[in-house]
C-alpha positions in Angstrom: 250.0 268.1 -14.1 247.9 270.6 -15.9 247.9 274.4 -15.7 245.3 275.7 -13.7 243.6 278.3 -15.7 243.5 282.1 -15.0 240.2 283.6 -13.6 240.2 285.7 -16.3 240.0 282.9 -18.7 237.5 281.1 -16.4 235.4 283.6 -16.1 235.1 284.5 -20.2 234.6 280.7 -20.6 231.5 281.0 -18.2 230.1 284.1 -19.9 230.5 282.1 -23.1 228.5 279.2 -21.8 226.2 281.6 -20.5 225.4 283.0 -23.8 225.2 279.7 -25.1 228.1 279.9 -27.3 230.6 277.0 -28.2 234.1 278.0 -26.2 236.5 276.4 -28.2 234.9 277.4 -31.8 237.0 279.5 -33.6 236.1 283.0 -34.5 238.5 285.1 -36.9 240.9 282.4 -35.6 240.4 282.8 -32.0 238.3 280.7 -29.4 235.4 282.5 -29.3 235.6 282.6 -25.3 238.2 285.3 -25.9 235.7 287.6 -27.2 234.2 287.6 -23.4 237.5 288.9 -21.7 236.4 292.5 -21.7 233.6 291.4 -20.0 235.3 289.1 -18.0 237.5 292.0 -16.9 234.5 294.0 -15.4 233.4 291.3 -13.3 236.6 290.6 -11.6 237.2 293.9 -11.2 233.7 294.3 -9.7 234.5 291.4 -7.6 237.6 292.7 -6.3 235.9 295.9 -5.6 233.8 294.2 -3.6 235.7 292.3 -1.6 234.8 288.5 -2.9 238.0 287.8 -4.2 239.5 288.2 -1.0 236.6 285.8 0.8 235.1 289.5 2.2 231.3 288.6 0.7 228.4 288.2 2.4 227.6 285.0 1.3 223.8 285.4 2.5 222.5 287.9 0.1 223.9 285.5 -2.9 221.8 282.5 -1.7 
């Protein structure tokens, strides 16, 4: 079974995409997805901040 993946990681990978960057691609030999965990660290620590990690978001204002 595979590892599930942190939300950390998740959440670079989707700031990658965003961007439209290729994940996996190498940069200075790392995937260039690890370039976005700084800002993948603000967001979850926005998130948390604001309750939505814990299921505590208004889920109206978001649609």
């Amino acid at each position: 079974m595979k590892k599930p993946k942190p939300r950390r990681e998740i959440v670079a990978r989707a700031l990658c995409w965003h961007d439209g960057r290729p994940q996996d691609t190498k940069f200075e030999g790392r995937p260039v997805w690890e370039s976005y965990l700084p800002a993948a660290d603000e967001v979850l620590t926005m998130l948390n901040e604001a309750g939505a990690l814990a299921g505590d978001v208004d889920t109206e204002a978001s649609a």
